[in-house]
N, C-alpha and C positions, 0 to 999 in steps of 0.2 A: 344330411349335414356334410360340410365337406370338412375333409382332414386338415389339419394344420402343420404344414411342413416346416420343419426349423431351417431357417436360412441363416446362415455365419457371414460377415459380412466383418472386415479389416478396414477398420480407420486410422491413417497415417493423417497426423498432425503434430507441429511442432509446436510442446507446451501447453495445447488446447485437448478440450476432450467434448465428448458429443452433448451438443447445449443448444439452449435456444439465446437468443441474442438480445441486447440492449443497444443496437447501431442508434445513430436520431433517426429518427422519422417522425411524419406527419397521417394523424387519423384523422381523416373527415370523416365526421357525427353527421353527414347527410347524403340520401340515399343517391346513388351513380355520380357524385360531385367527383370534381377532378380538383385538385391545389397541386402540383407538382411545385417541385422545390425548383424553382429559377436562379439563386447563386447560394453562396458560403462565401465568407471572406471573413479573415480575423486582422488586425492592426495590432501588433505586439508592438512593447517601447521599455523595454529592457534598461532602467536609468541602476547602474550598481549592480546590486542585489536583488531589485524589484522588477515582478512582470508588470506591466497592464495589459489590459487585453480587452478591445471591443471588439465584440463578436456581431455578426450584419447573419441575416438569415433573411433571405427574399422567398416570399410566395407569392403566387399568381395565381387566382382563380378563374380558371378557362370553363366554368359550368354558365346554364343561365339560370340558376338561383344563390339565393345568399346563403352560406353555410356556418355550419360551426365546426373546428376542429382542433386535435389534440397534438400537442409538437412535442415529441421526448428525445432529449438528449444531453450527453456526456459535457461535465467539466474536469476541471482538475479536483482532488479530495483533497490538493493544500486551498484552496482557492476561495477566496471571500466573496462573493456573488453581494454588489453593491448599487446596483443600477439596471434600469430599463427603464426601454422607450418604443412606443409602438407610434411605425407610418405607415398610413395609409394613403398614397395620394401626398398633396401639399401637406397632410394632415398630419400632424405632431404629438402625440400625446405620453409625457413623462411619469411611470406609474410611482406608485405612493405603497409605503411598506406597512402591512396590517398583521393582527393575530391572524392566525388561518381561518379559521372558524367565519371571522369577521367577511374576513376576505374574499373567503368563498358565496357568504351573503351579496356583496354587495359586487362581484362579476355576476352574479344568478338574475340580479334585480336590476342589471344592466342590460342583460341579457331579454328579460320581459318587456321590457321597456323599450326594446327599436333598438339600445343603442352599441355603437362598436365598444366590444373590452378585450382585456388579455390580463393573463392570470399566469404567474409565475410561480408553483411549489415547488419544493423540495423532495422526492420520495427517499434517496438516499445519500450522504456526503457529496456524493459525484452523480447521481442522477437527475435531474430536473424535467417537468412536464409543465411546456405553457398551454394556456386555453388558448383561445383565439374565437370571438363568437361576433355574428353577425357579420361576416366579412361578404361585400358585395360582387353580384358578377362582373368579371373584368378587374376587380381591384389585386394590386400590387399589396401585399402585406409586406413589411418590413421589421422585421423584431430586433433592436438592438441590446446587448447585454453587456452590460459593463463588470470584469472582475479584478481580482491581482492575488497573485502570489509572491514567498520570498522564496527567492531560488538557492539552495543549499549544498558546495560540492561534496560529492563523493569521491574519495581519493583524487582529490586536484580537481576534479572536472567540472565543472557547471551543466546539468541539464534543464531544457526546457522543453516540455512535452503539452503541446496543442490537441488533446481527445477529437480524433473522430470517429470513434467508435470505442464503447464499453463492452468490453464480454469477446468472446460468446460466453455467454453463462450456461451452466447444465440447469435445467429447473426441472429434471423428472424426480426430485425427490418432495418437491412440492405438494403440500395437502391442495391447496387452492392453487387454483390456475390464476396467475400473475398476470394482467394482460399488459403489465411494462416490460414485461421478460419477453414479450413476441412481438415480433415483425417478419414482414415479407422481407422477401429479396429478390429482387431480376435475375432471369436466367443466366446461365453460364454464359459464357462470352461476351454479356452486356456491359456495355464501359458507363458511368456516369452520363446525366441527362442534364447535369446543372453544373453551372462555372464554383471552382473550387480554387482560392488563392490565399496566400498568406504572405504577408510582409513583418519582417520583424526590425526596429533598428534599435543597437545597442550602444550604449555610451557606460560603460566601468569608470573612467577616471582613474584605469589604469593602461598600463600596456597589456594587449589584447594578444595571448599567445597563437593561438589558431580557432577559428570555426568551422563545426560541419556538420552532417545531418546523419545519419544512419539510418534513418524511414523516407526521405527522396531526395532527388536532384535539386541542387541550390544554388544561384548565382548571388556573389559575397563581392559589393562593393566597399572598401576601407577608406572612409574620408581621410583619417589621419588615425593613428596607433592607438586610440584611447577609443575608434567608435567601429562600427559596422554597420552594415544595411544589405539585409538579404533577402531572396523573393525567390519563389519556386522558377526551377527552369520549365521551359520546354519540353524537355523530354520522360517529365514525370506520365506512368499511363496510369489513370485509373486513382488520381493522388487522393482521394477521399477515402476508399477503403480501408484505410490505415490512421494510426496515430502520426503525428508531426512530433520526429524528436531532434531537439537541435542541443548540438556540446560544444562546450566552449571556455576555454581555461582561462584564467588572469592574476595567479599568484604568483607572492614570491614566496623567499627563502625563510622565513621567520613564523613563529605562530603567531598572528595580527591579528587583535579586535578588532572590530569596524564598528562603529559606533554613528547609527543613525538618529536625527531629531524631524520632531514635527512640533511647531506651538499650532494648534486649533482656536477657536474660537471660546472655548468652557476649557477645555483639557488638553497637556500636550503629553505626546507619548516619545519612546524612543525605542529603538532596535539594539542590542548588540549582539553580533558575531561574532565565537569567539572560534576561527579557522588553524586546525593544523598546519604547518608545513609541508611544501613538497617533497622535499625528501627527509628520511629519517633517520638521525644520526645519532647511532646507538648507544654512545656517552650520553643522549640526554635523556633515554627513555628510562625512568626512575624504576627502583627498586619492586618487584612487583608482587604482591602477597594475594595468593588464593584462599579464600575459606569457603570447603565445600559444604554446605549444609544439604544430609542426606533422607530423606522420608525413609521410614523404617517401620511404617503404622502398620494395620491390618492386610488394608486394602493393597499394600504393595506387596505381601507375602507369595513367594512362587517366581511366578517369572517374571514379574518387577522386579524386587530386590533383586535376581541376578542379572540382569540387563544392568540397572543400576550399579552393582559392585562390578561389572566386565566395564564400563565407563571410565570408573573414576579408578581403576588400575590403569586403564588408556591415560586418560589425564594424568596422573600423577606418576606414569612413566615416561611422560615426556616433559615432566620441566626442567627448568636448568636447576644448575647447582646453588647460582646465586640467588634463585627464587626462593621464599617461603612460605607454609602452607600449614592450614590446620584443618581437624575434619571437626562439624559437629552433626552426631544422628539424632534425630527426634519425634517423638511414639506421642505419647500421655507424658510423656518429658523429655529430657536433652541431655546426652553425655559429649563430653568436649576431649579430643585426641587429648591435646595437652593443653595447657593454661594460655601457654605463649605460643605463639606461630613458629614454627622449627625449619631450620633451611632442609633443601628439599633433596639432602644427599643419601645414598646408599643404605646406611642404618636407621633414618629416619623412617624412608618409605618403606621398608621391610615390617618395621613395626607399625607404621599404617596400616599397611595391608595386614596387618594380625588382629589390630582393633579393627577392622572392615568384619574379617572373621568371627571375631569374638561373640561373648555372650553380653545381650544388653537385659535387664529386667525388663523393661516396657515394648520388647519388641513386640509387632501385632497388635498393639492397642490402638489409641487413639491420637488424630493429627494435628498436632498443636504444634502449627507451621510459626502463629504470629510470635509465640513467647521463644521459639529456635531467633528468629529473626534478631529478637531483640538482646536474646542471650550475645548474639554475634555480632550484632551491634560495638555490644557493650566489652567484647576481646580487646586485651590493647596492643596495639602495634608493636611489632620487634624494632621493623625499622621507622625513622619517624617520616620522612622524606616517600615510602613507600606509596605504591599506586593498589587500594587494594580492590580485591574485586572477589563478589562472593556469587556462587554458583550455588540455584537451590535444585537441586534433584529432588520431582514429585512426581505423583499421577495426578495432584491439584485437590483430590477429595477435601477439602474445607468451605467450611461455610462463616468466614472472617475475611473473605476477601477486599473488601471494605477498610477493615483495619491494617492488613496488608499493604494495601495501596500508600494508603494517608501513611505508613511509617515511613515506604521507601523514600516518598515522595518528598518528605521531609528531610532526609538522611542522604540525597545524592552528591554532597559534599564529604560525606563519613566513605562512600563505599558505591563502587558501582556492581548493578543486580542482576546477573543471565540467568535465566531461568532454563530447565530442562523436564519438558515432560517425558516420563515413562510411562508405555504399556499403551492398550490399542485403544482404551476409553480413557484417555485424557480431558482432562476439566482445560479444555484450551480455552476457556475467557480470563481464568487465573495464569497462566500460563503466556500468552498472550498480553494481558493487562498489567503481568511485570512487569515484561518487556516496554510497553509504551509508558509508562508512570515513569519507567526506572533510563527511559530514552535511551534502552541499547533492543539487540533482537533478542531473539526465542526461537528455542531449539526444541524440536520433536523427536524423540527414537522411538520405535515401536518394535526393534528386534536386537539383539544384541549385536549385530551385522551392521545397523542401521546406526546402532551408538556408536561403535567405531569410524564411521563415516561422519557423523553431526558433529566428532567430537574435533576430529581436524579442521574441519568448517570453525568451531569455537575458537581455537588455539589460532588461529589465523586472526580470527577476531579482536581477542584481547591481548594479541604479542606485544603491540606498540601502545600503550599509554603514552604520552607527550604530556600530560598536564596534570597534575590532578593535586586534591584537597585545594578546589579551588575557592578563593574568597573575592567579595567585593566590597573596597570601602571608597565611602564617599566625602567628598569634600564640599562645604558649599552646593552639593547639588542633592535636590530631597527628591527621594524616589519611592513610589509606592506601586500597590498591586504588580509586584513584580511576578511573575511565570516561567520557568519552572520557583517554587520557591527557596531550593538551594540548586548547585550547579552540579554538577558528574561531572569527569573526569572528559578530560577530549586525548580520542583514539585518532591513530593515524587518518582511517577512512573515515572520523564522526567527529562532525561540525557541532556547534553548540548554540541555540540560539536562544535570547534571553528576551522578552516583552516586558514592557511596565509604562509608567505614568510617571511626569515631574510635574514641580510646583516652580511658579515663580519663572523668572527669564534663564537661561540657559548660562550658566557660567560653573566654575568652578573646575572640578575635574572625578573619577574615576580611578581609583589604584586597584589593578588587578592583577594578587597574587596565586603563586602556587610552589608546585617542587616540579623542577624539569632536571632528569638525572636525580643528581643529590641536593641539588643546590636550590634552594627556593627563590624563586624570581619574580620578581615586582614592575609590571609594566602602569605609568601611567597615561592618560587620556587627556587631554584637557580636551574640556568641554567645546571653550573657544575657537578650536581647530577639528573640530568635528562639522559633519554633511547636515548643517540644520538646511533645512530647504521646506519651500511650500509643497515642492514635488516629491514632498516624502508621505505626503498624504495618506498614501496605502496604511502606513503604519496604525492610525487608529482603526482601520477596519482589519488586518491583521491580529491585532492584540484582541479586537472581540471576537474572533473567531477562533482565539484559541481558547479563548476564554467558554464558549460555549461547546467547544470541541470538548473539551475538561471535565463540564457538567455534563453533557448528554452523551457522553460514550459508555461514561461506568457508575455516574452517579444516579442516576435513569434505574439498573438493577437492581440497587441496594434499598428500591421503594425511594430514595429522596424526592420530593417535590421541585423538581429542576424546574416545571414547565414554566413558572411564572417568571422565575429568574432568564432564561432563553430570552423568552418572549420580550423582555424590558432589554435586552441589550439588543435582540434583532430591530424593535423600536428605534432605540436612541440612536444606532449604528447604520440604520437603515443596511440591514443583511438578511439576505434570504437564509431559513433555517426549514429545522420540523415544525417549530410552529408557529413561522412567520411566512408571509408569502405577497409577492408585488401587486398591484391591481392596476392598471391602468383603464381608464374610462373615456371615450371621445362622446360629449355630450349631443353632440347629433343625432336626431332620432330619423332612424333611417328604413326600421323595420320592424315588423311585430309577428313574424313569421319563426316559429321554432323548429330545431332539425332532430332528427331521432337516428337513422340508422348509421350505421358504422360502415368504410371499408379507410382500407391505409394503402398509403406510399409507398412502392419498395424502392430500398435502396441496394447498393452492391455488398455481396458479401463481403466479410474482412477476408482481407487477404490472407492466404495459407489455410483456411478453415472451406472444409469439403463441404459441398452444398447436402451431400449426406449423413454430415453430423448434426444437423439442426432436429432428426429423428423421425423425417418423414413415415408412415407406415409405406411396407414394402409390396407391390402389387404383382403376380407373376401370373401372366394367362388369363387374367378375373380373380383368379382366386385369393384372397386376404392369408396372409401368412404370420406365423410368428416370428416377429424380428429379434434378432437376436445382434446388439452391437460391442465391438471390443476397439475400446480408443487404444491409441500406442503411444505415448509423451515418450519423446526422446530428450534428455539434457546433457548436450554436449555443444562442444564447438568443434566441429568438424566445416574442414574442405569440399567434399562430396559427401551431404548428406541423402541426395538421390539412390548413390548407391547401396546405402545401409538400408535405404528402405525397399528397393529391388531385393536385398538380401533377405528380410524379413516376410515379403512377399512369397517370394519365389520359389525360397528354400521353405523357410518353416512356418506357413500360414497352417498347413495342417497338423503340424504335432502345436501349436500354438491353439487352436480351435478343438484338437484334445484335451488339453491339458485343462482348458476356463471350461470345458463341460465337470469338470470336478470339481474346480479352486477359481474362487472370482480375481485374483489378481498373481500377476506374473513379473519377480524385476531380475533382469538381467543387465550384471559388469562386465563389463567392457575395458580392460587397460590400452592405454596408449599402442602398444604392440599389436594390438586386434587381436588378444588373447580374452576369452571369454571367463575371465576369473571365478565367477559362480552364479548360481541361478538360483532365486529365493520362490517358494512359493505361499501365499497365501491360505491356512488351512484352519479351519476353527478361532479365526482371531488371533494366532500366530502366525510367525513367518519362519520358514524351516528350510534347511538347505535343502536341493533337490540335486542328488551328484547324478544320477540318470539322462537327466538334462545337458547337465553341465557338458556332458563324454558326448550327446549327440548334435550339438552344436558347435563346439570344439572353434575352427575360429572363423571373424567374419573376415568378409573379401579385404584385400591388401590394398593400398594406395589409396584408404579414408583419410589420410594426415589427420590422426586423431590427437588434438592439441596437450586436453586434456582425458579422466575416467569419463566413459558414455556408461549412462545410467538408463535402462528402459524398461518402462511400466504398461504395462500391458492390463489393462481393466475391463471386464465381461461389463455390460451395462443392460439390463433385462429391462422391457419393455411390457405393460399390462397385455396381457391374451386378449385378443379381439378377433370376432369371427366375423364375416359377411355372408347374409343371410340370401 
């Protein structure tokens, strides 16, 4: 038997760690067949706020038999997948939108029968897999896909991001081998084999502040200040291996609805945006009230509750004077700081911090997160005009998630919800699922080091309120199935977007209130003067896919019976889902000939990602070795990120390959100065300071221009023992 040598082996990538991938590619299901990919090309038309986007995907079979095969690839997870068309030849055929189940009969019996089909599912939001069966030798396949998204800015910016490629994914934690999670790849130095282009033109109907890409070279024609029309340059190399991201600003000064219409044919829908300002002018940002609600159950006893009490001393040492705040903790029940929210001065937080201390009856018991909720609900405001926002600190242990949901989601006019998990087995679909119900983020700590860091990232967060206790009244205009069903407050960087249904012809108007500063402000809409257009079409398939995004992200867990409901709006909407899927049929019978074996396309790796992350076994002389790998995620913005990673290489690969022989994960802080602030290490499901560390690192090389803190994680990644016999 031969030994098994442990080989260490340093994976530098940025933000990635060792996975296997979801690029597109193409399986042919027959045995030595060739389909190589002949172009890519998408047509964006960017009209306002809306994408379109026809995606053209050419194959060519250079075999001489007919085959069948499998095409997997990325869309956008906002994006409504509402159309396809497969060509072959002169050959046209427009597919038709089925249950799955159905769908998948009747490409199987296309397939027996001679004749060409293509089959479009869904495996996940953003993954999609066509069939493609019966395709002839020499024939061109042609797959077109029709989707759209609404484009939503992030602090000012408008992006648009074109996938071409998803992942890399890590899938070794996988029971079952996934065979959507793997694809080949062409060797290193191999450039693309197939034409890869994209055109986008935009038209806002405002003035167009600037565009530009940040993923390739772009030549940007301006008809006139309201449009754009852009196309990759020349000098992009290799432009498939990456995502298409294109930014692009066009506001102004004011917080502005946009208020889209569509009349349909049965139903019209509408859009409203309701957009921050560019800049923020701190007379208007209203009175701001926190209520921390703190888990206090069993399951937080130890080093929960103290991470959690080292938190919310962070927090509640940093607000202002003007702010105010209350705390409420809750076990098997709920004690409340004080009745009324108390401003957040000196003697207040002093006695915070001694109720934080204090003795509660029900500490240790049990987590009755939904009746804390509703308790804090039900607080009344100090100030009236106030922007409030309630902070739940848990480890998530409940099982009322369901009821959770459906309060906040209810209540995003009463109060906006950040959630905070503590500790290293966090219930992150509760945690997580606030955050999306409650349409702000979700914060993780898992060390008290870590809380101190998530909590700056929060307070950044929710410093600017611009809107909030917002309301909508209608005039004349009847609106129904609206989404979200109340509105949350709009944050500097957070857009708000609202989906619904009207009756009747468009007139009337829209008053939408709130408090900006002190002062509560009433903008209205007339209908009359609003974007009714045929070219707003998007909009009914928008509002069904939030509508089924709704039902099948969390109502799916809770045991409800979504599937039939899905299934009837991917119908009537004609939208790809889970469990809807396209078919298309070319009645020609052309062949009766079936394919069986597999091999696949490779395409080029994504850029930045080491061809030796994907987890090859490692071969040295014949012998099969134990592989042993450790990713390194860097998050920073650095000038010379080469040189940090020559630092990390060169200096400390070996005390780094000591240290993950004892502790599977390593982070080290980095201040702006290139002072190595401290080093945490992973040990029993804590994370504990390591000052040994700290003193033999001491600082990295000079001239990084470290913008901001470099944060690096360092993770061992163990690999099944396999011997070669």
């Amino acid at each position: 038997m031969r030994v098994l040598i442990p080989i260490f082996i340093l994976l530098i990538s940025f933000n990635v760690s060792a996975q296997k991938t979801e690029s597109p590619y193409i399986k042919v299901l027959t045995k030595e067949a060739i389909i190589p990919l002949k172009s890519t090309k998408a047509v964006v038309q960017i009209v306002g706020k809306i994408a379109y986007i026809k995606i053209t995907q050419t194959y060519h079979n250079k075999s001489n038999k007919a085959i069948e095969a499998e095409y997997v690839f990325p869309l956008s997870t906002k994006g409504a997948v509402h159309g396809m068309k497969m060509k072959i030849g002169n050959r046209s055929t427009t597919a038709k939108i089925y249950e799955k189940n159905t769908a998948e009969k009747i490409y199987n019996n296309a397939i027996r029968e001679g004749k060409r089909a293509s089959k479009l599912a869904q495996h996940r939001p953003n993954i999609f897999q066509m069939n493609l069966g019966n395709i002839q030798p020499n024939d061109e396949v042609s797959i077109e896909l029709l989707y759209t998204e609404m484009l939503t800015p992030v602090e000012g910016e408008y992006q648009f991001i074109f996938p071409g490629v998803v992942g890399p994914r890590f899938s070794g934690e996988e029971k079952v081998n996934n065979p959507i999670t793997i694809t080949p790849f062409t060797p290193t130095g191999f450039s693309e084999t197939f034409d890869y282009d994209i055109n986008v033109n935009i038209r806002t109907g405002t003035i167009i502040q600037y565009v530009n890409s940040s993923s390739h070279d772009i030549k940007v024609h301006y008809p006139d200040a309201l449009s754009a029309e852009l196309s990759l340059s020349k000098n992009n190399v290799n432009p498939a291996n990456r995502d298409f991201i294109l930014n692009y600003t066009m506001r102004g000064a004011e917080i502005e609805p946009g208020l889209l219409l569509y009349e349909g044919k049965d139903e019209n829908f509408f859009s409203l945006m309701i957009e921050p300002p560019k800049k923020v002018i701190t007379e208007k940002i209203p009175p701001r009230e926190y209520i921390f609600i703190v888990d206090v159950s069993g399951s937080m006893m130890g080093y929960p509750i103290d991470v959690a009490k080292s938190l919310l001393r962070n927090l509640l040492g940093d607000l202002k004077q003007t702010d105010v705040f209350n705390i409420l903790l809750f076990s098997a029940e709920n004690k409340v700081f004080q009745k009324n929210s108390v401003n957040a001065n000196d003697e207040n937080l002093k006695k915070a911090l001694q109720f934080l201390n204090g003795t509660f009856s029900n500490y240790g018991k049990g987590t009755h997160l939904l009746e804390a909720l509703k308790k804090a609900y039900q607080l009344p405001r100090k100030i009236k005009s106030s922007a409030r926002t309630m902070v739940v600190i848990t480890d998530g242990y409940v099982t009322v998630e369901k009821e959770v949901f459906q309060l906040i989601e209810n209540n995003l006019d009463n109060a906006s919800v950040v959630s905070f998990g503590i500790g290293n087995g966090v219930n992150r679909f509760l945690i997580e699922g606030l955050a999306k119900v409650g349409q702000s983020n979700s914060f993780i700590a898992t060390s008290k080091e870590e809380a101190f860091k998530v909590s700056k990232v929060f307070k950044k967060y929710i410093s600017s309120p611009l809107l909030t206790q917002i309301k909508l009244n209608k005039d004349n205009f009847e609106i129904y199935e609206v989404t979200p069903k109340s509105i949350p407050d709009v944050f500097s960087d957070r857009p708000i977007m609202i989906y619904g249904k009207y009756k009747g012809k468009a007139s009337g108007s829209i008053q939408l209130s709130g408090y900006q500063g002190k002062t509560k402000v009433t903008k209205t809409i007339k209908i009359k003067n609003s974007n009714l257009s045929s070219s707003n079409k998007a909009l009914k398939y928008l509002w069904a896919r939030k509508r089924i995004e709704q039902l099948d992200d969390y109502r799916t867990h809770f045991g409800d019976d979504v599937k039939d409901q899905v299934v009837a709006l991917g119908l009537a909407y004609n939208l790809a889902s889970k469990y809807t899927s396209f078919v298309a049929v070319d009645n020609e019978i052309i062949s009766n000939k079936g394919a069986l074996n597999t091999t696949k396309q490779p395409l080029p790796m994504t850029l930045g990602v080491k061809y030796s992350s994907i987890g090859i076994e490692a071969k040295i002389k014949g012998t099969t070795v134990l592989q042993r790998e450790f990713t390194i995620t860097i998050k920073s913005e650095i000038k010379n990120p080469k040189k940090l990673k020559k630092w990390l290489l060169n200096s400390y690969s070996k005390i780094i390959k000591e240290y993950l022989k004892k502790y599977p994960k390593i982070k080290i802080y980095i201040n702006k100065k290139g002072d190595v602030t401290h080093v945490i290490r992973e040990e029993n499901g804590s994370w504990l300071e390591d000052f040994k560390l700290i003193n033999i690192m001491n600082k990295v090389p000079k001239k990084l221009h470290i913008k901001n803190e470099v944060i690096i994680t360092i993770k061992k990644i163990m690999y099944p023992k396999k011997e070669k016999i």
